[in-house]
Residue, then its C-alpha position, 0 to 999 in steps of 0.5 A: x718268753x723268747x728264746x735266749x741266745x749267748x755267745x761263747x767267746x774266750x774258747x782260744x784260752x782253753x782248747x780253741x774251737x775247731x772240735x765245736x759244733x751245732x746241738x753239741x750240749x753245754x753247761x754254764x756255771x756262775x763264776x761270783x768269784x772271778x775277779x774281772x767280772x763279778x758277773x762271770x758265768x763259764x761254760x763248760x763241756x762235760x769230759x773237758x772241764x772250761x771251754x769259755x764263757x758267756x761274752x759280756x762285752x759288746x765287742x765279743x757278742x754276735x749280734x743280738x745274742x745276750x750279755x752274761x749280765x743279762x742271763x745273769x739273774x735269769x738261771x741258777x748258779x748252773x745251766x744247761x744250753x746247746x751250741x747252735x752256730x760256729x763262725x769265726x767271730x764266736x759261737x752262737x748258743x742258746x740256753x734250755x729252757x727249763x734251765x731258766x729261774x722258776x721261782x721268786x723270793x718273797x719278803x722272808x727271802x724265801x724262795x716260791x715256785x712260779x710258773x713260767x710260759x714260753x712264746 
């Protein structure tokens, strides 16, 4: 699997982005509850609570990185990730690995490992 990246966009609501750089670590959290987007996943930086969340809107994404709709169903309801650029236009982050779903649910709807492999 390919290596996923998101943009961290919203952070001008919460404490702006100056105080951000590259391989700084981050948490995502799933947000099923917010009541703009059912799909909402915010991110987090430990010792400052909320900094944003993952874009999921194609005029707040940076490039190819993907939507919080797409990483959606990809981690659980937390996830680690890193920032890997700073720009004006958002920040560029990548998600850990090992942060990805490892396991499928069957017909009884419970849950069984599967093995992940990486490119």
């Amino acid at each position: 699997m390919a290596k996923i990246y998101f943009t961290l966009t919203g952070t001008r609501h919460y404490y702006g982005s100056d105080f951000l750089k590259s391989d700084m670590k981050i948490q995502l959290e799933k947000e099923p509850d917010n009541k703009y987007d059912p799909e909402a996943i915010q991110v987090k930086l430990k010792g400052m609570g909320k900094i944003g969340y993952v874009a999921n809107s194609p005029y707040t994404m940076i490039g190819e990185s993907m939507s919080a709709g797409r990483i959606y169903d990809k981690i659980d309801d937390q996830a680690n990730a890193k920032v890997v650029m700073v720009t004006t236009n958002g920040t560029l982050c990548k998600l850990s690995k090992k942060s990805l779903v490892s396991y499928t649910v069957n017909e009884k709807g419970e849950k069984e490992e599967e093995e992940l492999s990486f490119v």
